[in-house]
C-alpha positions as a printed Julia matrix, in Angstrom:
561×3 Matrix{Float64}:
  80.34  47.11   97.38
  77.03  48.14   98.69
  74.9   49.15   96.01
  70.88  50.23   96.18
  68.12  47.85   95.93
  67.1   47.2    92.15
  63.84  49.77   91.53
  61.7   46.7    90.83
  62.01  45.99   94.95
  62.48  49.68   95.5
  59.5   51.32   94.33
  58.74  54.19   92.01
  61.91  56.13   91.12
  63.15  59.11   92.87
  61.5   62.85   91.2
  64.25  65.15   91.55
  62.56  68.16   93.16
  62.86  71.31   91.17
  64.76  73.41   93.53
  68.05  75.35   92.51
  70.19  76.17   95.03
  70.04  79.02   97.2
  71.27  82.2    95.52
  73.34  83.7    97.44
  75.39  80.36   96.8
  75.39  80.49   93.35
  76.49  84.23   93.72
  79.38  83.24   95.64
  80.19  80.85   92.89
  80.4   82.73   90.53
  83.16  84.57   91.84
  85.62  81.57   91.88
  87.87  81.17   89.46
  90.97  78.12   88.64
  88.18  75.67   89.5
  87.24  73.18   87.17
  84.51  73.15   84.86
  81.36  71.72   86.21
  79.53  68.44   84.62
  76.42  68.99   85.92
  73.94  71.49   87.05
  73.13  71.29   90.38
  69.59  70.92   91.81
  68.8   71.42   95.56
  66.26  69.85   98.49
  65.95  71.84  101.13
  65.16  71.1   105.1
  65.06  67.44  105.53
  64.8   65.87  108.49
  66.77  62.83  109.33
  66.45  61.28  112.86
  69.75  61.65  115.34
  71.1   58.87  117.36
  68.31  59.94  120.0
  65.54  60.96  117.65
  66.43  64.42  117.72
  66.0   65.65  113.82
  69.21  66.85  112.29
  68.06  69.11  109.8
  69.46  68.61  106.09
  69.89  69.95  103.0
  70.24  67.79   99.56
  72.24  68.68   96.83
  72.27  66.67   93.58
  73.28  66.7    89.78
  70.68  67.33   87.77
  71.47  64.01   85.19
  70.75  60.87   84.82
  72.35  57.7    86.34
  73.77  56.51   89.5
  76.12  59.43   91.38
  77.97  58.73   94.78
  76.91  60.28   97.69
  78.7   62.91   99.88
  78.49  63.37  103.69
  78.84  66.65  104.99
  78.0   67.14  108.9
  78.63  70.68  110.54
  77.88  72.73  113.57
  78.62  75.78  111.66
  74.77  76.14  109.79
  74.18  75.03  106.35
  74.51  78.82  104.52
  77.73  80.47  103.32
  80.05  79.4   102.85
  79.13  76.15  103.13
  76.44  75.47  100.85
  78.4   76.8    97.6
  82.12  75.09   98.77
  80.33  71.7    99.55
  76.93  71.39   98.15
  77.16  73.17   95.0
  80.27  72.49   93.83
  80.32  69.01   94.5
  77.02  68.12   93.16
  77.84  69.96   90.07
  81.3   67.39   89.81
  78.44  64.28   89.78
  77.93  63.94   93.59
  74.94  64.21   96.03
  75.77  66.16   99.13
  74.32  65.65  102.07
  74.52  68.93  104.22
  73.52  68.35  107.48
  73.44  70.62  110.87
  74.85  68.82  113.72
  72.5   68.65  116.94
  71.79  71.46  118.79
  72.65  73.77  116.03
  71.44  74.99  112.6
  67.26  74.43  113.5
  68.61  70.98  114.46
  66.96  69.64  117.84
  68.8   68.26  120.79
  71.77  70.26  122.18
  75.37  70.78  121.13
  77.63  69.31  123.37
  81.29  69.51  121.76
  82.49  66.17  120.26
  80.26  63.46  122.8
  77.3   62.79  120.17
  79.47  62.71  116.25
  80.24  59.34  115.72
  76.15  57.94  116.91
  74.73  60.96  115.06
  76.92  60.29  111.92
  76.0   56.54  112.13
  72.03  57.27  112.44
  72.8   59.51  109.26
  73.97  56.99  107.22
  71.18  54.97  108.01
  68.89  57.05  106.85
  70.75  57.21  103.8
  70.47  53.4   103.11
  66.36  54.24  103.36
  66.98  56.71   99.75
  65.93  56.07   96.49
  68.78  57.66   95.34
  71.82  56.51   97.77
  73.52  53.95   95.4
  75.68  52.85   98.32
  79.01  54.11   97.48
  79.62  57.31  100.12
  82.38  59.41  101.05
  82.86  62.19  103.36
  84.51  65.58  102.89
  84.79  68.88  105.27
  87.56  70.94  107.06
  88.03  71.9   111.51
  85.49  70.38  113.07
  83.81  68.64  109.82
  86.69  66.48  109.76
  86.2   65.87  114.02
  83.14  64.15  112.57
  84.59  62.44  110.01
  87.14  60.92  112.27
  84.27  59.94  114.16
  82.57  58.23  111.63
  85.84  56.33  110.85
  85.66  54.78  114.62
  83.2   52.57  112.97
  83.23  52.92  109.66
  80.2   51.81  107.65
  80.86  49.28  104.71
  79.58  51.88  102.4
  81.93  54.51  103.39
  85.14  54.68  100.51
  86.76  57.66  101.0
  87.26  60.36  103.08
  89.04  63.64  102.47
  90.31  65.87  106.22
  91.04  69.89  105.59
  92.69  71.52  107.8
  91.0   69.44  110.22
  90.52  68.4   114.05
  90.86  65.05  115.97
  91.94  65.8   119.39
  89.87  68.56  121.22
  92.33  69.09  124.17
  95.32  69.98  122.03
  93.49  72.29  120.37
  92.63  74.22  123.77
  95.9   73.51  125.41
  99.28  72.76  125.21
 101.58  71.44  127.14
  98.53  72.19  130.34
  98.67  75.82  128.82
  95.78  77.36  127.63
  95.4   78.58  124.0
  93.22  81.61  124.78
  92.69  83.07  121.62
  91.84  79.36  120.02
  89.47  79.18  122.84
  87.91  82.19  122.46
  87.53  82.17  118.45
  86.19  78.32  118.81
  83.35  80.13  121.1
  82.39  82.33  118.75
  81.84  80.01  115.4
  80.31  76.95  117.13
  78.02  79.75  118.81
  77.1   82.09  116.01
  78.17  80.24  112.74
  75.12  78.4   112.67
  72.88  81.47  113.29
  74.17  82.86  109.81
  76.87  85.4   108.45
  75.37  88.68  109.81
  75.04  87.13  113.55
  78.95  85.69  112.98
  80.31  88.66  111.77
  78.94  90.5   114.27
  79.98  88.08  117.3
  83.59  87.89  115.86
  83.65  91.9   115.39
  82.58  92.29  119.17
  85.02  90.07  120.14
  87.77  91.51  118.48
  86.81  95.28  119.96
  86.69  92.95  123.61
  89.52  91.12  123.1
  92.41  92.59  125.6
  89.71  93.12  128.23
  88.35  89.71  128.26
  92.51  88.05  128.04
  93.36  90.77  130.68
  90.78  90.54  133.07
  91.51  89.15  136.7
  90.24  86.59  137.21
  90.22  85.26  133.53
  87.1   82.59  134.46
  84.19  83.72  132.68
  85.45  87.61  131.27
  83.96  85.81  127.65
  80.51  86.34  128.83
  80.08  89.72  128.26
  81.8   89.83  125.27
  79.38  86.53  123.92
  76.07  87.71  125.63
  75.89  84.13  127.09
  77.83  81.68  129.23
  78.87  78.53  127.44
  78.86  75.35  129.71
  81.2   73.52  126.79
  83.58  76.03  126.65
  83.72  76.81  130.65
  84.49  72.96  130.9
  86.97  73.19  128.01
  88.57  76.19  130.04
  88.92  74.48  133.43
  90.17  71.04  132.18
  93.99  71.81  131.18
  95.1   68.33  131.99
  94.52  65.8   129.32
  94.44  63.1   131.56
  91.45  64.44  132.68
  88.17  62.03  132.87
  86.44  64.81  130.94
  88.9   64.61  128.13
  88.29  60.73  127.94
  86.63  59.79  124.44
  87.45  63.22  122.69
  90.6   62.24  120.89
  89.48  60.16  117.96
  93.1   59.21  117.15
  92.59  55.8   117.6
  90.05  56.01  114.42
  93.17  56.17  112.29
  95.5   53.33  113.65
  93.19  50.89  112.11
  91.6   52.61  109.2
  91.23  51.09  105.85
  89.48  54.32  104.21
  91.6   55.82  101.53
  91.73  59.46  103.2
  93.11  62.05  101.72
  94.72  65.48  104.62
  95.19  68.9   103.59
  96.58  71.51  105.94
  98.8   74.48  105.93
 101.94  75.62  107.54
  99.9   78.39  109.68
  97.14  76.39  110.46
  96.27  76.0   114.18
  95.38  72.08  113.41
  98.6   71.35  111.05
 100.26  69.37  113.97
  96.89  66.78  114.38
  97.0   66.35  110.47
 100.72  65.01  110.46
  99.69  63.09  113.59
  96.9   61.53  111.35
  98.93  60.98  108.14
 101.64  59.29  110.37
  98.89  56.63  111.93
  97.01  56.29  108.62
 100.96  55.14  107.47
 101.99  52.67  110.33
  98.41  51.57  109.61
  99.23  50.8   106.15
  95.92  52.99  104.98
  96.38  54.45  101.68
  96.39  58.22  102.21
  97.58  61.21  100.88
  99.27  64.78  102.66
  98.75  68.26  100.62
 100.67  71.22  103.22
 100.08  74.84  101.36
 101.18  78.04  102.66
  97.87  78.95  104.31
  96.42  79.47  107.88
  93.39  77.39  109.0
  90.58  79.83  107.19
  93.08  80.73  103.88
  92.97  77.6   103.09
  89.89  78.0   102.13
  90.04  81.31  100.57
  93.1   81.92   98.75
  93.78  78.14   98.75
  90.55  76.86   97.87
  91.63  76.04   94.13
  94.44  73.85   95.38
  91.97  72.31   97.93
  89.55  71.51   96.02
  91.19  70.01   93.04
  92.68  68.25   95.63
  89.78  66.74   97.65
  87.84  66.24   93.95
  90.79  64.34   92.63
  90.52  61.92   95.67
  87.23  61.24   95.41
  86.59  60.43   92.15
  89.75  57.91   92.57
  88.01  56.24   95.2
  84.12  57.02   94.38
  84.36  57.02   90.64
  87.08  54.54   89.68
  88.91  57.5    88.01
  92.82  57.98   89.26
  93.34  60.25   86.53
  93.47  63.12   88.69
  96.18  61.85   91.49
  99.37  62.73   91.58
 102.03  60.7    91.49
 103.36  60.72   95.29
 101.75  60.45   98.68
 102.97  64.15   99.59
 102.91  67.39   98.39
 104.42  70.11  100.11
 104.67  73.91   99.18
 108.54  75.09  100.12
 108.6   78.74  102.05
 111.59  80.57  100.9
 110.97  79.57   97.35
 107.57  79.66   96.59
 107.74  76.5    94.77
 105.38  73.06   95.0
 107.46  69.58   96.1
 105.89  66.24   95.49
 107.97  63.64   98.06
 107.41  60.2    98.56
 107.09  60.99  102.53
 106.64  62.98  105.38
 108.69  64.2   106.9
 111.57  63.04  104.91
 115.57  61.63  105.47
 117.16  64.65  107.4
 119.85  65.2   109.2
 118.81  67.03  113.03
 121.53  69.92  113.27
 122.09  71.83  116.27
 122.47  75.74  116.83
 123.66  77.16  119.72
 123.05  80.36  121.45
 126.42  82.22  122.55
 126.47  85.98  123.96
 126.24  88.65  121.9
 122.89  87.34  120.12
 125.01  84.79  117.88
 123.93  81.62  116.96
 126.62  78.76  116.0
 126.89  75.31  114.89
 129.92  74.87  117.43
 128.46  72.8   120.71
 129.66  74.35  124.15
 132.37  72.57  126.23
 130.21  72.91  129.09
 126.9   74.5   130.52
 127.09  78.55  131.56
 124.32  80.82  131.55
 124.26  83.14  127.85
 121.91  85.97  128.83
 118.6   86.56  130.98
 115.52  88.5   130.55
 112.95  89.61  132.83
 109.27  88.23  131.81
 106.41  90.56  133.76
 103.01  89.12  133.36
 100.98  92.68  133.47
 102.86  93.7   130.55
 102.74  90.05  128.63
 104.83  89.3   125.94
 102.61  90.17  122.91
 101.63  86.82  120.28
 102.34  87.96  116.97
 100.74  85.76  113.91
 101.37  81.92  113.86
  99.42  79.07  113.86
  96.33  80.61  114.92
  92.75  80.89  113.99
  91.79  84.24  113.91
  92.67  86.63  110.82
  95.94  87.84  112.05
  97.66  84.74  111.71
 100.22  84.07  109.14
 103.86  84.96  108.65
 104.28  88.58  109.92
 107.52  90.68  110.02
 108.79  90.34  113.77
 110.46  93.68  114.27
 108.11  94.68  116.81
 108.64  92.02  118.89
 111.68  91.9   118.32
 112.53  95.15  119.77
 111.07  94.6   123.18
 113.49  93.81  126.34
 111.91  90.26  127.04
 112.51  88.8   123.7
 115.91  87.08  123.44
 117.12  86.63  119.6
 120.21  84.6   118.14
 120.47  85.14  114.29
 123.11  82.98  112.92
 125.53  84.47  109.95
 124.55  85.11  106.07
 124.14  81.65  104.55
 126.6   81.2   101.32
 124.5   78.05   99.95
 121.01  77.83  100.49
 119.62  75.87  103.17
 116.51  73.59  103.2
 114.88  72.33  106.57
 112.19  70.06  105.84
 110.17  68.37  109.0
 109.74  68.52  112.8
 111.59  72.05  114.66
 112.23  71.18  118.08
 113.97  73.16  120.62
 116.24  71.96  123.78
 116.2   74.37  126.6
 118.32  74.73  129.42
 116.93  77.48  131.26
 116.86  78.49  135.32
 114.62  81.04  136.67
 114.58  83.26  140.2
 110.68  81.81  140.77
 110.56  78.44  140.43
 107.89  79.01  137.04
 108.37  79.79  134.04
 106.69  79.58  129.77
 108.95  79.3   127.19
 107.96  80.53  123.83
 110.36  79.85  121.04
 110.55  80.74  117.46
 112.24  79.69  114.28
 112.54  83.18  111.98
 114.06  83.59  108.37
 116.16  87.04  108.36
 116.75  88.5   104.58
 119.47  90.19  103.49
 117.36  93.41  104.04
 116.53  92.48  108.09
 113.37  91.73  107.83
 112.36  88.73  110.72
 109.83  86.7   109.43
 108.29  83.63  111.79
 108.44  80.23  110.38
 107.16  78.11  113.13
 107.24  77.93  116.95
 106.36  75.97  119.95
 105.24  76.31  123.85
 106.71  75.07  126.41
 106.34  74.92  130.65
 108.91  74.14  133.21
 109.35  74.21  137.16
 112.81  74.81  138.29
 114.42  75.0   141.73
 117.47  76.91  142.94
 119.89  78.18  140.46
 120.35  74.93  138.78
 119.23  74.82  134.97
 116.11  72.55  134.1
 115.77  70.95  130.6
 112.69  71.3   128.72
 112.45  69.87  124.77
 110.01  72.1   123.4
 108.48  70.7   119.39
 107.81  73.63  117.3
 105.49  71.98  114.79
 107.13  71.06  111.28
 107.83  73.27  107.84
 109.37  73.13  104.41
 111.21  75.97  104.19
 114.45  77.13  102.11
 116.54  79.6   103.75
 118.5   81.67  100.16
 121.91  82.67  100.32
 122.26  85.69  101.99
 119.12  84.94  104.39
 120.07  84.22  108.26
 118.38  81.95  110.37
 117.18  83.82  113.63
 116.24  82.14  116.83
 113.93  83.42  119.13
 112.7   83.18  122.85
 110.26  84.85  125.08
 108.48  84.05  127.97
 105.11  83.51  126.52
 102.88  84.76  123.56
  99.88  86.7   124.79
  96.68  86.13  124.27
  97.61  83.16  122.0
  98.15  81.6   125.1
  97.14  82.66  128.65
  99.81  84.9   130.43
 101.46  82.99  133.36
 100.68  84.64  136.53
 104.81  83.39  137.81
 103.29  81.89  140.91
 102.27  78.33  139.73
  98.14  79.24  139.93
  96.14  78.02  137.61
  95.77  81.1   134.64
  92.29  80.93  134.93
  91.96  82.03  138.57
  95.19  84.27  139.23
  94.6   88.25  140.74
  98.2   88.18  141.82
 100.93  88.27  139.28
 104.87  87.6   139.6
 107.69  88.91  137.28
 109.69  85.88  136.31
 113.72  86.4   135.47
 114.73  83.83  132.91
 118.16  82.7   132.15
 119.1   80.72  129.54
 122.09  78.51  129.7
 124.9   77.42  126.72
 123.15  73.83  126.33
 120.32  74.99  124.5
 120.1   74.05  120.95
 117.58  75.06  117.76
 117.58  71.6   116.02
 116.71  72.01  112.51
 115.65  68.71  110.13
 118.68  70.78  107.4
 119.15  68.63  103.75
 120.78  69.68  101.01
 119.16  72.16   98.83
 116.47  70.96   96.7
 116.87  70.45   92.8
């Protein structure tokens, strides 16, 4: 292991400076509560600069126990500022558990020079970083790295070239792949899109300047998902034109040169970090964290999967206890020496339905795929159809768009939400299937085969796995995107994935399928002529048809016990 050069070579010992940290942090503290008790009290250096890739200085804050000894080193890098919440989740907490905590503004943002261009500069800046750590008194060599969205994008880049002093690392809710997180499937996530602009362009600034920009934006929001064309309606809404996000906007195929170097999935396939991923069922990045723990496992990496029942941002509110104990426990295995705080499997999982924590061995684990079927009348069946017929139709009309309702999202109204609503409206199809008399557990990967035909030739596919209680309440589990092209009358096949859960259905409950011809603003309406979102003034109605040989397969196991 790295370690720091003996004091006799170094030179006079390192003064803590006297600084506590900022108040406001320690107020914010002090409102937590299931956390566990602190070892140290935590002393803070403020506004260091430390030299980018380039030069540029990335401005830093320190955060240290106030004790004696030795003390591993954390590595924090963000474009969201260095204030709230940051600076009490990160710094304080961490260096009162026996860490230092390097908080540090990536370029371009935060008083740091240069300028922010998404993802191209993390893994040179993060490498410059640490070698300005190997230059402090107090860096005994042992490092790790913690952070959640895009401050585990720069952890992953980090990990491309992982320094020998690097031990651990510890992914919330967090982001390796840019382009699926403003697209899927070559549709645009709008409201991702839009919500990304706003923190990477006002986080930094501080809370007031955030609050504001997300409030605006909210008050904006159906005129700037509305507008025609939909190319730059952001800008009044943001006060500014951003070049990153225009580029982001315009670039929906991933095979894009501009896309090439932003997915750090590679970083994983040959890792040897212990790194420990949290997500949640709702979060908008759960799909790139069971991409990562599945490379970190055919890499043999050790590593480590904690899913709550959280959206991107509650998982670090309401789930921050969980999180935390979490990403502490981790790192003192694998920066202290101390695996008292581990648990004993790889995975933990909490299980919708019945509000109840699993530990498993795996993800996903040994399940059977079963098959439901549509059939007329709204039904849903386990019985396969002799042959292919069409089931029922619905008319999708892009100036009155299919409304999103909660999901995977990043914005404040995502989350389980009852569907009624939606469910009420013409161009939503539903198939519920009958009371269950056993309870049901589905546990991975949702996936969806559709066999649809349209009158246009274009058509989006949104489909939905709900639980339906005894009482008819529709409640979303998880859901997926999809695109197709048809031609004539003939049916074309589209498998759509609808992300993964751990859910038990109760006896009584009903499991509900549902389909719709997009989700609006959470992704951009299709105009039903083929042009690109971005650039439509002329919109199409779209009649969809969907045919007997579409299935809901569901990862079912026996109930839990």
């Amino acid at each position: 292991m790295p370690s720091r050069t003996p004091d006799a070579v170094a030179g006079p010992a390192w003064v803590p400076p006297a600084g506590k940290p900022p108040l406001s942090s320690r107020l914010m503290r002090a409102t937590w509560r299931g956390l566990p008790a602190k070892r140290h009290e935590a002393g803070w250096e403020p506004g260091l600069s430390v030299p980018a890739a380039d030069g540029s200085p990335l401005i830093t804050d320190h955060y240290f126990p106030r004790a004696q000894g030795d003390f591993p080193t954390l590595l924090v890098r963000s474009p969201y500022g260095r204030g709230l919440p940051w600076s009490p989740q990160y710094g304080l907490l961490f260096a009162e558990q026996g860490f230092h905590v390097i908080l540090q503004s990536c370029r371009g943002t935060g008083g740091s020079g240069g300028m922010f261009d998404l993802w191209h500069n993390e893994a040179a800046d993060g490498r410059a970083t640490v070698s300005w750590l190997r230059e402090q008194p107090w860096f005994d060599g042992t490092l790790g790295t913690v952070g959640p969205s895009y401050l585990g994008y720069v952890q992953w880049a980090l990990a491309l070239d992982p320094p020998p002093e690097l031990k651990a690392m510890v992914v919330q809710v967090g982001l390796h792949d840019p382009y699926a997180l403003f697209h899927a499937g070559g549709a645009l996530r709008l409201e991702n899109a839009l919500a990304v602009g706003v923190g990477m362009n006002y986080q930094h600034q501080g809370m007031a300047p955030f609050l504001k920009a997300t409030l605006r934006l909210q008050r904006r929001l159906r005129d700037i998902t509305t507008a025609k064309p939909l190319r730059g309606a952001y800008v009044p809404a943001f006060g500014t034109e951003l070049p990153w996000l225009d580029d982001v906007l315009t670039h929906p195929d991933a095979k894009d040169a501009y896309w090439h170097g932003a997915s750090l999935a590679e970083a994983a396939d040959r890792l040897r970090v212990p790194t420990a991923l949290i997500t949640g069922w709702h979060d908008a990045l759960a799909d790139q964290t069971f991409e990562q723990y599945d490379r970190l496992r055919r890499a043999g990496c050790e590593t480590a999967l904690l899913v709550g029942p959280w959206t991107h941002t509650s998982a670090l509110q309401r789930g921050w206890p969980e999180v935390f104990a979490e990403s502490l426990a981790w790192l003192r295995a694998h920066l202290y020496a101390d695996p008292s705080g581990l648990r004993p499997t790889a995975v933990r999982v909490h299980i919708g339905g019945e509000n109840a924590w699993r530990d498993l061995d795996d993800w996903p684990p040994a399940a059977a795929a079963t098959a439901w079927y549509p059939v007329p009348g709204g039904h849903l069946t386990q019985l396969a159809p002799a042959e292919s017929a069409p089931v029922t139709a619905f008319r999708y009309d892009p100036a009155d768009p299919t409304p999103s309702l909660g999901g995977p999202l990043l914005s404040r109204t995502a989350g389980a939400r009852n569907n009624a609503t939606l469910e009420a409206r013409d161009d939503v199809l539903t198939f519920t299937g009958p009371p269950l008399t056993e309870p049901m557990d589905i546990l991975g990967p949702v996936s969806a085969r559709l066999s649809i035909s349209t009158d246009t030739g274009h058509a989006d596919v949104f489909t939905r796995l709900c639980d339906v209680d005894p009482q008819g309440r529709s409640v979303n589990i998880c859901d997926g995107f999809g695109r197709l092209r048809t031609a004539g009358q003939a049916p074309s096949q589209v498998t759509v994935p609808m992300s993964s859960t751990a859910h038990r259905f109760p006896v009584g409950h009903r499991i509900r399928w549902q389909i719709s011809g997009g989700a609006h603003p959470r992704y951009a309406r299709s105009p039903g002529t083929g042009e690109s979102p971005l650039n439509a003034t002329a919109f199409t109605p779209v009649r969809i048809t969907l045919h007997t040989d579409s299935a809901l397969v569901l990862p079912s196991s026996s109930a839990l016990t």
